[in-house]
MARMARLO-157146 format. One record per residue (C-alpha): chain; x negated, y negated, z negated; residue number from 1. Coordinates in pm, 1 decimal, always signed. Last residue first. Layout:
residues N
R  mol  px  py  pz  seq
R  A  X  Y  Z  NUM .
...
This chain:
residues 242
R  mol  px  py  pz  seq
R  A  -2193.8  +1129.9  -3391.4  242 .
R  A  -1863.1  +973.1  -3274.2  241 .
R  A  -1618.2  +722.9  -3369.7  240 .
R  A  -1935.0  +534.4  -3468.6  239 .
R  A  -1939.6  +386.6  -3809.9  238 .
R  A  -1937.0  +87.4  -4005.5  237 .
R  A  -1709.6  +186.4  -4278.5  236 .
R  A  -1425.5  -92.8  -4184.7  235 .
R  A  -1493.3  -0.9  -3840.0  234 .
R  A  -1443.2  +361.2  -3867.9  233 .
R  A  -1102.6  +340.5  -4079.2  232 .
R  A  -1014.3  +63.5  -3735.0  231 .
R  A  -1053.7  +355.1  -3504.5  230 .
R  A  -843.1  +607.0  -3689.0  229 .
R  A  -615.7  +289.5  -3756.0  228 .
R  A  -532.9  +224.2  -3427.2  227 .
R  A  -507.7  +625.3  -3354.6  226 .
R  A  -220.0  +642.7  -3533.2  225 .
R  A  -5.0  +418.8  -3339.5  224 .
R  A  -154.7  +506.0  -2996.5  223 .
R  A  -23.6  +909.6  -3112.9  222 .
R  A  +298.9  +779.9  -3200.2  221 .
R  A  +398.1  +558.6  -2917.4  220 .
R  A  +223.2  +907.6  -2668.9  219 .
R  A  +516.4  +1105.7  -2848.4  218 .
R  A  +779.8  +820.5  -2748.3  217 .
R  A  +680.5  +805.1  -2405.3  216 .
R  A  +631.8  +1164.4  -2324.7  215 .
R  A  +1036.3  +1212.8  -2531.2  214 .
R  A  +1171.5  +964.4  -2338.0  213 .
R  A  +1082.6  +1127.3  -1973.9  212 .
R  A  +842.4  +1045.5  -1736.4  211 .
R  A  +615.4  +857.3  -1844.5  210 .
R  A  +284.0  +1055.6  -1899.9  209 .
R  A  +367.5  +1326.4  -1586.5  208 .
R  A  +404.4  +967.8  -1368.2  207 .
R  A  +659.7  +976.3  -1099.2  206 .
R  A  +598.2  +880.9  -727.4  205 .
R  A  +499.3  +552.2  -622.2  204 .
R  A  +505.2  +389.8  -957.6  203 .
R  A  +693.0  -16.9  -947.8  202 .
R  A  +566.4  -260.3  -997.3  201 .
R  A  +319.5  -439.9  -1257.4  200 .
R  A  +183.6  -783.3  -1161.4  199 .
R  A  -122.1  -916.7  -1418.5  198 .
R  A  -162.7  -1112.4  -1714.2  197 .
R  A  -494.4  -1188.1  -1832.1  196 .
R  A  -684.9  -1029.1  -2209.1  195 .
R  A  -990.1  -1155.3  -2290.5  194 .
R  A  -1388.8  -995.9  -2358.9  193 .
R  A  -1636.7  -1076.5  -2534.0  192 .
R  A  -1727.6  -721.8  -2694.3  191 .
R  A  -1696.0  -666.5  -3064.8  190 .
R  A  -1758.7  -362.6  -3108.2  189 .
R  A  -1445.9  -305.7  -3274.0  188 .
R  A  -1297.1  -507.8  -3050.1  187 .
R  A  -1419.0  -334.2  -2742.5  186 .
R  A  -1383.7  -18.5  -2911.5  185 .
R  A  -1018.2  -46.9  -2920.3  184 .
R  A  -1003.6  -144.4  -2557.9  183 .
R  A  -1161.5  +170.9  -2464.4  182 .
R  A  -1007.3  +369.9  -2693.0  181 .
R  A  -638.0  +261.8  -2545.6  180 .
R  A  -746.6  +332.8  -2189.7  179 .
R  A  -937.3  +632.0  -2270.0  178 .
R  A  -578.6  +812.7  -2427.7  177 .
R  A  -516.6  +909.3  -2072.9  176 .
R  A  -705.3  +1197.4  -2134.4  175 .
R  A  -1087.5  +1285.4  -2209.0  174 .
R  A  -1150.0  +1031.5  -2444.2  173 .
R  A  -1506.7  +980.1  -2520.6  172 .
R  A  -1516.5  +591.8  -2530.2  171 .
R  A  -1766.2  +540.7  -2848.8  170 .
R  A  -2103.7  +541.4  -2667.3  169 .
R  A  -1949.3  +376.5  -2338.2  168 .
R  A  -1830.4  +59.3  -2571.9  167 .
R  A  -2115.6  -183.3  -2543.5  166 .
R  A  -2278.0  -45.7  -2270.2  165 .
R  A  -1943.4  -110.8  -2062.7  164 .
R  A  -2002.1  -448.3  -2178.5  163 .
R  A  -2352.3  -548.8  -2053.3  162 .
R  A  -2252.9  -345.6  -1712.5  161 .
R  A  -1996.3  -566.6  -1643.5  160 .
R  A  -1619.8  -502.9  -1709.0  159 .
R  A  -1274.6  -545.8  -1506.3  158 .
R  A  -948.2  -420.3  -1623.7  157 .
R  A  -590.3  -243.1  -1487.0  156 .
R  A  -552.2  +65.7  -1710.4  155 .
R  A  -282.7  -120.4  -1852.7  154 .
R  A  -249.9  +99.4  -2201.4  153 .
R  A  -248.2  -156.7  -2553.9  152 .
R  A  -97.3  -444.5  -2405.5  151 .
R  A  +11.4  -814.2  -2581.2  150 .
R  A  -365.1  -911.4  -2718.6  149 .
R  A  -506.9  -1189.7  -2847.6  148 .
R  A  -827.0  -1222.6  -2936.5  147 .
R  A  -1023.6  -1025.7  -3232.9  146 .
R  A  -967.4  -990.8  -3581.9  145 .
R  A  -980.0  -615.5  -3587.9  144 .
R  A  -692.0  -556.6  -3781.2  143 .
R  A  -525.3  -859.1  -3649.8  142 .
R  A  -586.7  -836.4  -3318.1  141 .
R  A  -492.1  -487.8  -3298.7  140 .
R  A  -159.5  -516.5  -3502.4  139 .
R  A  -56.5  -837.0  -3247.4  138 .
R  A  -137.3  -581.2  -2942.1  137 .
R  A  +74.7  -267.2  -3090.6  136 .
R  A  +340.4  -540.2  -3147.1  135 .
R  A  +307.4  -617.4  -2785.4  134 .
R  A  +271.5  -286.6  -2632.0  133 .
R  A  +616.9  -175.3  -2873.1  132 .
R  A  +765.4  -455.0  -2723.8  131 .
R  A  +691.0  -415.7  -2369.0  130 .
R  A  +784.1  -26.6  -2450.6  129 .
R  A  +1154.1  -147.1  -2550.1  128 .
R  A  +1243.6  -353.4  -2287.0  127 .
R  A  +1126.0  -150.7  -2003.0  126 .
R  A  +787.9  -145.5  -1810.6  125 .
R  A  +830.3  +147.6  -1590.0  124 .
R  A  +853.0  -77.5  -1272.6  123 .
R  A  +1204.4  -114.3  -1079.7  122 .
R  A  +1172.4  -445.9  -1041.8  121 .
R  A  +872.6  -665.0  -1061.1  120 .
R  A  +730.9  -746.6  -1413.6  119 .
R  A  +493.4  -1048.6  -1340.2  118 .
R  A  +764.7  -1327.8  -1486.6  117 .
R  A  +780.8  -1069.4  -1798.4  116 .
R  A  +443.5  -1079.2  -1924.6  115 .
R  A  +404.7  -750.8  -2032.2  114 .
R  A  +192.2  -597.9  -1786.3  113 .
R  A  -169.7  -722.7  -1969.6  112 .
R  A  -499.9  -631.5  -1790.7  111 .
R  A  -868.6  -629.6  -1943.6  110 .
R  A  -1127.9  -869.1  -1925.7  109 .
R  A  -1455.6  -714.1  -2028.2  108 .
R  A  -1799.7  -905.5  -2016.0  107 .
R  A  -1639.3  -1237.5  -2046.4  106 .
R  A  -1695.8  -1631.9  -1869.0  105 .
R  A  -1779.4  -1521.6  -1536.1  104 .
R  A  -1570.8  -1173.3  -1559.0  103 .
R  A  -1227.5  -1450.8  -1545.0  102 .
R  A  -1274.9  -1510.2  -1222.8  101 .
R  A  -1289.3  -1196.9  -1084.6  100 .
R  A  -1034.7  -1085.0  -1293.7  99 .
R  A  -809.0  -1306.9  -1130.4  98 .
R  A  -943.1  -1266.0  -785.7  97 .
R  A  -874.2  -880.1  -776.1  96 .
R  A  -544.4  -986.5  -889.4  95 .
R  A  -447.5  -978.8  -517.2  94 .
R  A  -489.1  -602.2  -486.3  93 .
R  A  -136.7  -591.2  -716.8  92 .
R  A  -171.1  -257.5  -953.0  91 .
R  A  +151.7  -30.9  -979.1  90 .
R  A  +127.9  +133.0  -641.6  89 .
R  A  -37.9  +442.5  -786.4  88 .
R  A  -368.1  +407.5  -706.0  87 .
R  A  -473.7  +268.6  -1042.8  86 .
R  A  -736.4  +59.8  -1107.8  85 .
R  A  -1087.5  +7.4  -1257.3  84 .
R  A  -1256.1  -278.8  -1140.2  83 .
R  A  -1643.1  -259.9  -1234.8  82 .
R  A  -1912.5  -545.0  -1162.9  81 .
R  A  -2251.7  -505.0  -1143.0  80 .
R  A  -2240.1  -245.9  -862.9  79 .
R  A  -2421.9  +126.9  -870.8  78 .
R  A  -2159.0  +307.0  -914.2  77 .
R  A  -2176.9  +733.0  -925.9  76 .
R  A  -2178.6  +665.0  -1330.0  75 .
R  A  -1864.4  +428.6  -1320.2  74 .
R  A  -1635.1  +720.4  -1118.0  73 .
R  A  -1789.8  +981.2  -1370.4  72 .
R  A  -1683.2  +775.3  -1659.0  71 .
R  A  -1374.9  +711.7  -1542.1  70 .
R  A  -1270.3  +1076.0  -1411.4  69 .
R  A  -1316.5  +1214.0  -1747.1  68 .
R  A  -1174.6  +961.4  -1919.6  67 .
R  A  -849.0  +1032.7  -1698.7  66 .
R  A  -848.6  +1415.4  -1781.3  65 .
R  A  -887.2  +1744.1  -1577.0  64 .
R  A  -1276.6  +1893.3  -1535.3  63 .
R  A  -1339.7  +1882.4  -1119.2  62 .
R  A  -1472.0  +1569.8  -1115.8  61 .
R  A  -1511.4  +1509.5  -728.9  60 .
R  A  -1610.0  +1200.4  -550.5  59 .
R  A  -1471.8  +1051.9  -273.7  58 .
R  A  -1632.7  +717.8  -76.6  57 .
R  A  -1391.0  +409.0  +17.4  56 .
R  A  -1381.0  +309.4  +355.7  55 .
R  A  -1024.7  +440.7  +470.3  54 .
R  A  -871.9  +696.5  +663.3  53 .
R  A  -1086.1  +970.8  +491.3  52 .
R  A  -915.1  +869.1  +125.8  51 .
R  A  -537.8  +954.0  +315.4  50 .
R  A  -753.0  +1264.4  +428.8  49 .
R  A  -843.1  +1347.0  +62.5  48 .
R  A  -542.8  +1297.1  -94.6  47 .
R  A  -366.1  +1594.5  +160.7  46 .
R  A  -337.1  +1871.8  -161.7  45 .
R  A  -294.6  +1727.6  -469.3  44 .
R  A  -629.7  +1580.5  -676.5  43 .
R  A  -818.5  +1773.5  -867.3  42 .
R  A  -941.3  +1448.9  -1028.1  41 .
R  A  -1084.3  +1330.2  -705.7  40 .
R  A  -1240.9  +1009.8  -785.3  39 .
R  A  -1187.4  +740.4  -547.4  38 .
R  A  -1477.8  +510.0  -531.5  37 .
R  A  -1488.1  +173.8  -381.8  36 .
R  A  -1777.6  -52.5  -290.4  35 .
R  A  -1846.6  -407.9  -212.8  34 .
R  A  -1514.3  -553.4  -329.8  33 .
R  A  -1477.6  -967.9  -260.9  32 .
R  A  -1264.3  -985.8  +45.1  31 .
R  A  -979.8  -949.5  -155.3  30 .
R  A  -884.1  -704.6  +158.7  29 .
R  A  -1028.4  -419.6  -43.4  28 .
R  A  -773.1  -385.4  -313.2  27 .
R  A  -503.1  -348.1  -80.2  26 .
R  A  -687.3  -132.1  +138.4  25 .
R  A  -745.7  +135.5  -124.4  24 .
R  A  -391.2  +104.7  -267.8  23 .
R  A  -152.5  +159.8  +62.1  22 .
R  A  -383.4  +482.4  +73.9  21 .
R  A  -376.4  +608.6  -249.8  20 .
R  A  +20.1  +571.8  -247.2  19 .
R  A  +152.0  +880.5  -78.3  18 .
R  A  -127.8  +1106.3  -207.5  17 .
R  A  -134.6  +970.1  -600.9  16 .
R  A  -97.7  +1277.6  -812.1  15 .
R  A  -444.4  +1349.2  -942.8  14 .
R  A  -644.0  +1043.5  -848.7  13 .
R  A  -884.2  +769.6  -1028.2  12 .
R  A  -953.1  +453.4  -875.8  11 .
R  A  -1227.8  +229.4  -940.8  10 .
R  A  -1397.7  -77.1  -794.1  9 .
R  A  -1662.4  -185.5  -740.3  8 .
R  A  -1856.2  -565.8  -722.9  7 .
R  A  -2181.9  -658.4  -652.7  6 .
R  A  -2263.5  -1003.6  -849.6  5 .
R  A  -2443.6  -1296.7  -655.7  4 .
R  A  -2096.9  -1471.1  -741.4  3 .
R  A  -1886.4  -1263.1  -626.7  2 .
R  A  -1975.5  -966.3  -383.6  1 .
């Protein structure tokens, strides 16, 4: 609990057996997490007993797709206050307390990799995708006119209930995409929300979005586009969907 506030948190898994674990406990000995919920994307075989080891509680959404498994993760919570991470080995339980701290004064705070002194080695943050994320950020802010921003797809953020509303309407993504949208939204919407640095490491495993050139360059593209999709509906007032 924090601050009279219950407090969740979020993980997602499809490919994450060896790490899910490791994760789970991580994020729980902040001290501060009152419930966590793994969501069982169709998740590889022996996920489930590394979940069984642990406090958390499993639930299944058996159709494929990150959105997917966010939304149903934040529907079977209950708590105030929603983490959603990624049991991958990438996320650093201790910056539980940053956004912790920051959700007093926002509704949203979400996650920024890019800052270079919180880049450990060996994570999939490389020179040129930090500065693609941070020219994607500068576009953002100044299309929407909203805060500063310097990443476009940490998964890594913290919300309230006030500001999931907000954006919940207008975050339909079914794939990874939801990440993106959801922070997109959040300015078009204009949700109070800020943008922290947090640690990035390195994957356990390898990522099917990442992992070669061509994955990263075609998901550049599609982020790229999709900015303005989402900024043509604010400019005419609309909702992304009907």
């Amino acid at each position: 609990m924090w601050h009279n506030k219950t407090v969740a948190v979020i993980f997602p898994t499809y490919r994450e057996k060896d790490s899910i674990y490791e994760a789970i406990v991580e994020f729980d000995a902040s001290g501060y997490v009152d419930e966590i919920i793994v969501v069982d994307n169709n998740a590889e075989e022996g996920t489930v007993e590394e979940v069984a080891k642990t406090r958390a509680k499993l639930i299944k959404e058996p159709r494929q797709g990150y959105g997917r498994a966010i939304r149903a993760g934040i529907a079977a919570s209950g708590a105030d206050l929603l983490i959603i991470a990624e049991p991958d080995g990438t996320f650093d339980g201790r910056d539980v307390v940053k956004l912790l701290s920051y959700s007093d004064d926002f509704e949203t705070v979400f996650g920024s990799r890019t800052h270079v002194p919180l880049i450990h080695s060996g994570s999939e943050m490389h020179f040129v995708r930090r500065i693609l994320d941070v020219l994607y950020g500068k576009l953002i802010s100044l299309l929407f006119l909203c805060g500063p921003l310097t990443d476009v797809g940490c998964t890594l953020r913290i919300t309230d209930r006030a500001g999931w509303r907000k954006v919940s309407g207008e975050c339909k993504a079914t794939s990874a995409l939801f990440a993106t949208e959801w922070l997109l939204v959040a300015a078009k919407n204009k949700v109070k929300f800020i943008e922290i640095p947090v640690n990035f490491r390195a994957r356990v495993g390898k990522s099917i979005l990442t992992a070669s050139l061509f994955h990263q360059a075609k998901w550049a593209i599609i982020i790229f586009f999709y900015i303005f999709w989402v900024w043509l509906y604010h400019l005419l007032g609309k909702k992304l969907y009907s």
